[in-house]
HTML snippet that shows the backbone in 3Dmol.js (N, CA, C, O; Angstrom):
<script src="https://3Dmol.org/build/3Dmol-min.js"></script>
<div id="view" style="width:600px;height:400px;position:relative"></div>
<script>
const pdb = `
ATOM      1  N   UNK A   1      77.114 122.672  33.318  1.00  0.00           N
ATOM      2  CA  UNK A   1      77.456 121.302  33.581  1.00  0.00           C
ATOM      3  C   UNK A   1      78.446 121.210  34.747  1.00  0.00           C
ATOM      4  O   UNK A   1      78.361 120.511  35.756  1.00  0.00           O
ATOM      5  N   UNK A   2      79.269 121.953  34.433  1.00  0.00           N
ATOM      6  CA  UNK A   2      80.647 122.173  35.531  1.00  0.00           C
ATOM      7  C   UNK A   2      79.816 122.712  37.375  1.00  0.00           C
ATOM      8  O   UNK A   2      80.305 122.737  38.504  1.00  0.00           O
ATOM      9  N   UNK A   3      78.706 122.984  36.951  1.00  0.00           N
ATOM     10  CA  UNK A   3      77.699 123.945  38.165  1.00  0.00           C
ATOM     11  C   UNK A   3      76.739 122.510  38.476  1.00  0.00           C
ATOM     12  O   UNK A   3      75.986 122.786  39.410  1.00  0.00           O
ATOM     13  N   UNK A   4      76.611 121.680  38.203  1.00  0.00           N
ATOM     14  CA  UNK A   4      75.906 120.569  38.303  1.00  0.00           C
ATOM     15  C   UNK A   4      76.686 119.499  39.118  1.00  0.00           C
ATOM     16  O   UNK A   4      76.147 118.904  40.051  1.00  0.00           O
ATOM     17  N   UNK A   5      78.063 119.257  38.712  1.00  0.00           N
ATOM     18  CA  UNK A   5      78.758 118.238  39.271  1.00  0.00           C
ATOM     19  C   UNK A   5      79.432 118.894  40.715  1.00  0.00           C
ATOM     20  O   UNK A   5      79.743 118.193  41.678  1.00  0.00           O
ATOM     21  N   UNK A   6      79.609 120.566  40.652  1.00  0.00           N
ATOM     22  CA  UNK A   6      79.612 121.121  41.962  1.00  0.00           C
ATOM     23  C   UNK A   6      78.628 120.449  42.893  1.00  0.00           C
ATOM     24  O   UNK A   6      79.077 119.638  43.703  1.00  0.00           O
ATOM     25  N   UNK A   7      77.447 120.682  42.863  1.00  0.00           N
ATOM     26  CA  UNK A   7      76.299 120.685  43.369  1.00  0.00           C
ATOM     27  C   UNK A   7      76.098 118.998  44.170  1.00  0.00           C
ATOM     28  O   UNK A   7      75.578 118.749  45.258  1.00  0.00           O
ATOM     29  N   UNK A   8      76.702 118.071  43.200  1.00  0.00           N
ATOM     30  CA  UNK A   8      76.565 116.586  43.825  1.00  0.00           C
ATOM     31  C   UNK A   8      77.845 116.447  44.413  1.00  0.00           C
ATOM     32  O   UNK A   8      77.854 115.779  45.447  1.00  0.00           O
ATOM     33  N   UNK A   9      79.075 116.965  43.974  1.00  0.00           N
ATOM     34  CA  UNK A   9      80.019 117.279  45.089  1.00  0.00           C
ATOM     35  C   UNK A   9      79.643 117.514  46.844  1.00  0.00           C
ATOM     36  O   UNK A   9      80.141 117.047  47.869  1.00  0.00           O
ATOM     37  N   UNK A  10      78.603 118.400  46.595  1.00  0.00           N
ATOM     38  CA  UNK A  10      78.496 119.267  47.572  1.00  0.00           C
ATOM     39  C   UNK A  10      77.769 118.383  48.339  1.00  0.00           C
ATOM     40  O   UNK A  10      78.283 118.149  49.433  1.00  0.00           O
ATOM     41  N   UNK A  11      76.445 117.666  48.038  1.00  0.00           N
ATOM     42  CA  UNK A  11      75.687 117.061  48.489  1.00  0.00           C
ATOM     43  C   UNK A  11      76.213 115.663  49.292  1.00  0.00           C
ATOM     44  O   UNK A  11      75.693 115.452  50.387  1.00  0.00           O
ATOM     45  N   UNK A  12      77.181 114.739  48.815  1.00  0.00           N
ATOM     46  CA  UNK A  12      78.158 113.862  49.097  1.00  0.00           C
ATOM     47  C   UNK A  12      78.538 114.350  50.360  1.00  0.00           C
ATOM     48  O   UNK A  12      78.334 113.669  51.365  1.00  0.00           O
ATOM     49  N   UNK A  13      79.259 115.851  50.436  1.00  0.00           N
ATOM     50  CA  UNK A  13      80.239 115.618  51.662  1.00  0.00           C
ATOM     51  C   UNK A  13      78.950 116.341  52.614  1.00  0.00           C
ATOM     52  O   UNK A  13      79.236 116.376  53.811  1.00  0.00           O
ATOM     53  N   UNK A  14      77.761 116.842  52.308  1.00  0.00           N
ATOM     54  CA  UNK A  14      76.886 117.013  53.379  1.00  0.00           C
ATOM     55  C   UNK A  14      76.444 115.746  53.767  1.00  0.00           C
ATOM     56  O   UNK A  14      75.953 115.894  54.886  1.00  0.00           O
ATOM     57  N   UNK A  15      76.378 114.770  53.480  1.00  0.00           N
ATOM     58  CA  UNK A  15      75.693 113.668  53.695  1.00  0.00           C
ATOM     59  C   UNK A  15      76.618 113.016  54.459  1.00  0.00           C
ATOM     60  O   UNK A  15      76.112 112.482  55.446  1.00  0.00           O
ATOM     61  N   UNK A  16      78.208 112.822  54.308  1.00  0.00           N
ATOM     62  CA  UNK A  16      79.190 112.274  55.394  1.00  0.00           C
ATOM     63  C   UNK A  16      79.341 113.324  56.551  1.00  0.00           C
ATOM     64  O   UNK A  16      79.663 112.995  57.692  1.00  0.00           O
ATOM     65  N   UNK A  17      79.127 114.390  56.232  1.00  0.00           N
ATOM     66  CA  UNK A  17      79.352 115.028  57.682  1.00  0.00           C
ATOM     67  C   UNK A  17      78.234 115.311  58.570  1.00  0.00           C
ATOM     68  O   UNK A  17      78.276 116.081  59.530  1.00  0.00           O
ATOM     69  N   UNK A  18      77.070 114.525  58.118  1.00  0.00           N
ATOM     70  CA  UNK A  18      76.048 114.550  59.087  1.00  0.00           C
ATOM     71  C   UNK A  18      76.098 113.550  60.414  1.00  0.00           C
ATOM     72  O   UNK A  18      76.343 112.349  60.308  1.00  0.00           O
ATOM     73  N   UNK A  19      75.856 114.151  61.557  1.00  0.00           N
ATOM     74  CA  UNK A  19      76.121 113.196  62.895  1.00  0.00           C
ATOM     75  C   UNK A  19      74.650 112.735  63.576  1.00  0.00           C
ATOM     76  O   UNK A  19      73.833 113.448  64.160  1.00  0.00           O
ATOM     77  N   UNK A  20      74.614 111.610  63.357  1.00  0.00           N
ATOM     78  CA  UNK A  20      73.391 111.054  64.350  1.00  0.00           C
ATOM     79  C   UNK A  20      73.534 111.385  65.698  1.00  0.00           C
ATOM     80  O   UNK A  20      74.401 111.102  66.524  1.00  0.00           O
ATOM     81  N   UNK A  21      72.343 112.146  65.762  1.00  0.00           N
ATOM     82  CA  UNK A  21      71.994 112.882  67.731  1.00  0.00           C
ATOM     83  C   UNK A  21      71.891 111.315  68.352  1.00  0.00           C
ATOM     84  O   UNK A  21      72.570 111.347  69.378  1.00  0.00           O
ATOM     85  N   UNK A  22      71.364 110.020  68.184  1.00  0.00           N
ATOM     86  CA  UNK A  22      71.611 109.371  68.928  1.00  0.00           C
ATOM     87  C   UNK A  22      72.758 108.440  68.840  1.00  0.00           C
ATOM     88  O   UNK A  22      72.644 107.521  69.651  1.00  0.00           O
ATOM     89  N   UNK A  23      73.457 108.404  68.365  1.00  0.00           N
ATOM     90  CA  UNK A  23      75.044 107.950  68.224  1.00  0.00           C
ATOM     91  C   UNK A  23      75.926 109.313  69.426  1.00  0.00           C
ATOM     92  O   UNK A  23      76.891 108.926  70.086  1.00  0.00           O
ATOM     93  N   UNK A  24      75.650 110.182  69.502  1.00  0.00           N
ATOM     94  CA  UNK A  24      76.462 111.217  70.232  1.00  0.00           C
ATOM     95  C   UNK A  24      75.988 111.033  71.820  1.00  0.00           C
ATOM     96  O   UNK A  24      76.610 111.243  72.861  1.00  0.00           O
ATOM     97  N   UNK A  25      74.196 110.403  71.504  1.00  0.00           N
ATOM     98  CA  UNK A  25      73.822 110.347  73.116  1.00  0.00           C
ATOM     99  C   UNK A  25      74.339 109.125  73.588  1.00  0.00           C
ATOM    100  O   UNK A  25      74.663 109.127  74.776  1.00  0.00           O
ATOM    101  N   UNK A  26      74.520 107.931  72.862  1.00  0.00           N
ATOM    102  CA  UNK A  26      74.890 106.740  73.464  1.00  0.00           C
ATOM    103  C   UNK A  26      76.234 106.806  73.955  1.00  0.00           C
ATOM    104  O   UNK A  26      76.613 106.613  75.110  1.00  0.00           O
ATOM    105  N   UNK A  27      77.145 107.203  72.594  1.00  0.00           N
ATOM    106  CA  UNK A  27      78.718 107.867  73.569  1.00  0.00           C
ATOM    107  C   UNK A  27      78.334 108.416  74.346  1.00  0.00           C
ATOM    108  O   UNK A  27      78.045 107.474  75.084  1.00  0.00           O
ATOM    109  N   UNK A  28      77.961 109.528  75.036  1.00  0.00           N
ATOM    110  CA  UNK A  28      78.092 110.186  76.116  1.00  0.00           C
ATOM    111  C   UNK A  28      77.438 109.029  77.287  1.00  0.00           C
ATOM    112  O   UNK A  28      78.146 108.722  78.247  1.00  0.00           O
ATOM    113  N   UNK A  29      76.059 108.428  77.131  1.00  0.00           N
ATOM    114  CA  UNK A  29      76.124 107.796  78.427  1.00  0.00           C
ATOM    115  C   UNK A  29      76.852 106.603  78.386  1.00  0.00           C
ATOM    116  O   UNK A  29      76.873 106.023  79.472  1.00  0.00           O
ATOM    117  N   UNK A  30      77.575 105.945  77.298  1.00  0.00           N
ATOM    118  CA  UNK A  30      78.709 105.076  77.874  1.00  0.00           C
ATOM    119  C   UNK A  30      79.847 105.889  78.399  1.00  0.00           C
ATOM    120  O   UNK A  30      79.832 105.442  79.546  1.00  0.00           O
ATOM    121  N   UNK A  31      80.557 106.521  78.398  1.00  0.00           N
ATOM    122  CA  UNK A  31      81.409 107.514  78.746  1.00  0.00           C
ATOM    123  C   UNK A  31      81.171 107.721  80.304  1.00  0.00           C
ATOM    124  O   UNK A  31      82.032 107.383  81.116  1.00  0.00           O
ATOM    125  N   UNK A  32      80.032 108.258  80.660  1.00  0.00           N
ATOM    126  CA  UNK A  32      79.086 108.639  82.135  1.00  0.00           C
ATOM    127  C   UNK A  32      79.629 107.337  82.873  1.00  0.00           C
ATOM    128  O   UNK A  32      80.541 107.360  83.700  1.00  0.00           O
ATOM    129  N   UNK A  33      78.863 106.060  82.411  1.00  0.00           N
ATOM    130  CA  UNK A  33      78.980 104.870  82.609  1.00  0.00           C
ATOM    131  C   UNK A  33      80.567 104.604  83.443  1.00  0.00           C
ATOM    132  O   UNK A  33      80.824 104.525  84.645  1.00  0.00           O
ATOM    133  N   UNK A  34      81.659 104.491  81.938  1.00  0.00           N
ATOM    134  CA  UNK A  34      82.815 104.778  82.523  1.00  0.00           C
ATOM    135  C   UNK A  34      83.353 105.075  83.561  1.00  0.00           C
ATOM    136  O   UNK A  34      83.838 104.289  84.375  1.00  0.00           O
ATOM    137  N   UNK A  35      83.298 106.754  83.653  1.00  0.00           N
ATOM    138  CA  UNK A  35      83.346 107.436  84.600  1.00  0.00           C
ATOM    139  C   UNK A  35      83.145 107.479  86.120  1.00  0.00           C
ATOM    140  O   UNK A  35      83.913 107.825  87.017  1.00  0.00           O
ATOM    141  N   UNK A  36      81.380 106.843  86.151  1.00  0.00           N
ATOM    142  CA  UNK A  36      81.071 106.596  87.178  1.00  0.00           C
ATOM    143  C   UNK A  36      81.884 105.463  87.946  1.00  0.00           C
ATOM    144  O   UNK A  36      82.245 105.628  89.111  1.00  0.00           O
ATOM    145  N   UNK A  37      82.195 104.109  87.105  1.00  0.00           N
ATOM    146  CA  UNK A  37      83.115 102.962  87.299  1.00  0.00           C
ATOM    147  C   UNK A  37      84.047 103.620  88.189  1.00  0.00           C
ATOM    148  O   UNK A  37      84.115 103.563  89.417  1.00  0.00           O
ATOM    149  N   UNK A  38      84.966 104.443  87.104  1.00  0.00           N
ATOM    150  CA  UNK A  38      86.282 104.635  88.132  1.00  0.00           C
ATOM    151  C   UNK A  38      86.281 105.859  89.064  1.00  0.00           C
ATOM    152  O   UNK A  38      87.236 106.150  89.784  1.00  0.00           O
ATOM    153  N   UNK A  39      85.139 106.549  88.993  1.00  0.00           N
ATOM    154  CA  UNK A  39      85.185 107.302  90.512  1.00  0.00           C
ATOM    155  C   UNK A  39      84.747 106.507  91.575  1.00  0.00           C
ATOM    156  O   UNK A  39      85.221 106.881  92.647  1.00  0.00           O
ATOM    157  N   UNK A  40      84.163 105.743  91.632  1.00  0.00           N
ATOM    158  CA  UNK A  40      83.757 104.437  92.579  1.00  0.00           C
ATOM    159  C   UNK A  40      84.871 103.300  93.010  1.00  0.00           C
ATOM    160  O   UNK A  40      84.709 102.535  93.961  1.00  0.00           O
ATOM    161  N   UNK A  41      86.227 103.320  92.007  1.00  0.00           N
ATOM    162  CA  UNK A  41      86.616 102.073  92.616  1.00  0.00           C
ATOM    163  C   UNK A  41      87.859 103.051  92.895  1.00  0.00           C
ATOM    164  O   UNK A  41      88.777 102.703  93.638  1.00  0.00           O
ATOM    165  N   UNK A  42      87.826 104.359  92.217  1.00  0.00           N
ATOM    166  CA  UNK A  42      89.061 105.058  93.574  1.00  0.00           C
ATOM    167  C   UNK A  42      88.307 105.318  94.693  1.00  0.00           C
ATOM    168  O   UNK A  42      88.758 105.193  95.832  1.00  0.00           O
ATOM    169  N   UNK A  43      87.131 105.690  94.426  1.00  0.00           N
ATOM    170  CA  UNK A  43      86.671 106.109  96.249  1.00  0.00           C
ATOM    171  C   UNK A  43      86.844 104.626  97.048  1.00  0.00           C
ATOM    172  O   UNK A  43      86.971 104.772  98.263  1.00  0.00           O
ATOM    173  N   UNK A  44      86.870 103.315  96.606  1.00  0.00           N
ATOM    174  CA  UNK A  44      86.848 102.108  96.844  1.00  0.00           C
ATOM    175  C   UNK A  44      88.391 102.055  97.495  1.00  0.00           C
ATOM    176  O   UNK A  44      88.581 101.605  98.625  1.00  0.00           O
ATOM    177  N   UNK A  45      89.349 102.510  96.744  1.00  0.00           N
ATOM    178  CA  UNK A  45      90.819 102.323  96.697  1.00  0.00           C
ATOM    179  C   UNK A  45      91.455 103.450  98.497  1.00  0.00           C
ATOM    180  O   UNK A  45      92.173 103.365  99.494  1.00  0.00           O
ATOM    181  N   UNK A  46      90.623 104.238  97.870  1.00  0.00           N
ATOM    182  CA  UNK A  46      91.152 105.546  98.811  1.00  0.00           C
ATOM    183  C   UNK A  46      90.212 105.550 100.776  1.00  0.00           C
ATOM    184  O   UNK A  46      90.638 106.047 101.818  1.00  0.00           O
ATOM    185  N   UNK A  47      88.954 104.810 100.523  1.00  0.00           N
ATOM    186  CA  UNK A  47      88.768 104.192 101.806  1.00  0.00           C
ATOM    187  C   UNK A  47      89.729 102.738 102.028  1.00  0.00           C
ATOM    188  O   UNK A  47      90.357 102.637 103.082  1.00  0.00           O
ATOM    189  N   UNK A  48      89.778 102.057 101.393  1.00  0.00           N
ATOM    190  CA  UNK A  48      90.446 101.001 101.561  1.00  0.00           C
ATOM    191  C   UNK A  48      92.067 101.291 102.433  1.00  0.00           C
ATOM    192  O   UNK A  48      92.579 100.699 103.383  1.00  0.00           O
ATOM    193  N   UNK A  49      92.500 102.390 101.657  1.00  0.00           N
ATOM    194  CA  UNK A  49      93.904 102.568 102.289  1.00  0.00           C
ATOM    195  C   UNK A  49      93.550 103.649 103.372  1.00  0.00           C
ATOM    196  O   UNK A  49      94.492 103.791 104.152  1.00  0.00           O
ATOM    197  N   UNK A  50      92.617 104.346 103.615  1.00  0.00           N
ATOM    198  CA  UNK A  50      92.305 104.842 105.336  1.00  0.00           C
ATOM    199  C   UNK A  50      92.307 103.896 106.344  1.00  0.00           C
ATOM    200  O   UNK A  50      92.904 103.841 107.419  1.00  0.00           O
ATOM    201  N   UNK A  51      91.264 102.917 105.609  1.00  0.00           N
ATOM    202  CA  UNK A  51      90.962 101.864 106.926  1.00  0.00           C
ATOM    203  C   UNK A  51      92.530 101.065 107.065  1.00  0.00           C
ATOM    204  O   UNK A  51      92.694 100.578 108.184  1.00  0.00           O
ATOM    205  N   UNK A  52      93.540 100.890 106.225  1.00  0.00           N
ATOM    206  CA  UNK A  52      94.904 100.064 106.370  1.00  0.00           C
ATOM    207  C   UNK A  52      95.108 100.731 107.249  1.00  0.00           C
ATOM    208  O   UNK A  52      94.937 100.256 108.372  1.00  0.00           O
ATOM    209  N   UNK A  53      95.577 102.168 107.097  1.00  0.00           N
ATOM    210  CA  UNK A  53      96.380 102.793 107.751  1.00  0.00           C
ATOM    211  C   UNK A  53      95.608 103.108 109.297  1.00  0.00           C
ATOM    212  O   UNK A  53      96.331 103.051 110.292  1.00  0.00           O
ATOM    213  N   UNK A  54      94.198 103.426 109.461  1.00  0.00           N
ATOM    214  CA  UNK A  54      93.837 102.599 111.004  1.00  0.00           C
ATOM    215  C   UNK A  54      94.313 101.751 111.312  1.00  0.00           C
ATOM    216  O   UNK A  54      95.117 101.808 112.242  1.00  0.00           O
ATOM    217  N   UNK A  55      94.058 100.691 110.728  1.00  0.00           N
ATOM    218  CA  UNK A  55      94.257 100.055 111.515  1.00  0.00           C
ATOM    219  C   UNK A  55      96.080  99.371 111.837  1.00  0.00           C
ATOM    220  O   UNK A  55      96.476  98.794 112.849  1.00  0.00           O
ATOM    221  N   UNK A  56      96.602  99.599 110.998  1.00  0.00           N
ATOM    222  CA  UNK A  56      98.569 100.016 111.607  1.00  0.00           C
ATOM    223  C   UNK A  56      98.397 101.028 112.806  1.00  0.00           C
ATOM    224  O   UNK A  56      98.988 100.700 113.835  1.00  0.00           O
ATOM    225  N   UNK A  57      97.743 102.106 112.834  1.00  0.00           N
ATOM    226  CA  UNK A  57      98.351 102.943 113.723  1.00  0.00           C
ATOM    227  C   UNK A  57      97.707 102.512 114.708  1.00  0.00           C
ATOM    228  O   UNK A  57      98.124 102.874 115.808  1.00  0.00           O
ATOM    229  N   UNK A  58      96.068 101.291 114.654  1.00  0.00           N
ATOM    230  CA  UNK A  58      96.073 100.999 116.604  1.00  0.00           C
ATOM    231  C   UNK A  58      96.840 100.011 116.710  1.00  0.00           C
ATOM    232  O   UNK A  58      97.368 100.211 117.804  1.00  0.00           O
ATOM    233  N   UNK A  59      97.201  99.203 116.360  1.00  0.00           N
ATOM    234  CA  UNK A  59      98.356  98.154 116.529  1.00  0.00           C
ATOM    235  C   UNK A  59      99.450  98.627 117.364  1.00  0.00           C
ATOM    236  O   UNK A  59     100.421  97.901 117.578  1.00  0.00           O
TER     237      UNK A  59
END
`;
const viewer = $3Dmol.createViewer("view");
viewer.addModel(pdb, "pdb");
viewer.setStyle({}, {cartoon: {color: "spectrum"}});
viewer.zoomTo();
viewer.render();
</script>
């Protein structure tokens, strides 16, 4: 009996620690998503302050 209630013990925490493969793929391409955002608006940031500083130094 004591070997029985192990057993649905056991089954319980296999069942919460199972991870949906597409729950892990959607995080990752929102994440990508993210990512891509802010490497784009520093490359945005970091031409932006080249072209300032052109144009101060033909002045």
């Amino acid at each position: 009996m004591s070997s029985h209630y192990k057993l649905e013990n056991h089954s319980e925490i296999s069942q919460q620690s199972k991870v949906k493969l597409t729950n892990l793929l959607s995080r990752i391409n929102e994440e990508k998503k993210i990512e891509r955002k802010r490497n784009i608006a520093l490359s945005v940031a970091a031409v932006s302050a080249v072209t300032v500083f052109g144009i101060i130094l033909t002045l």
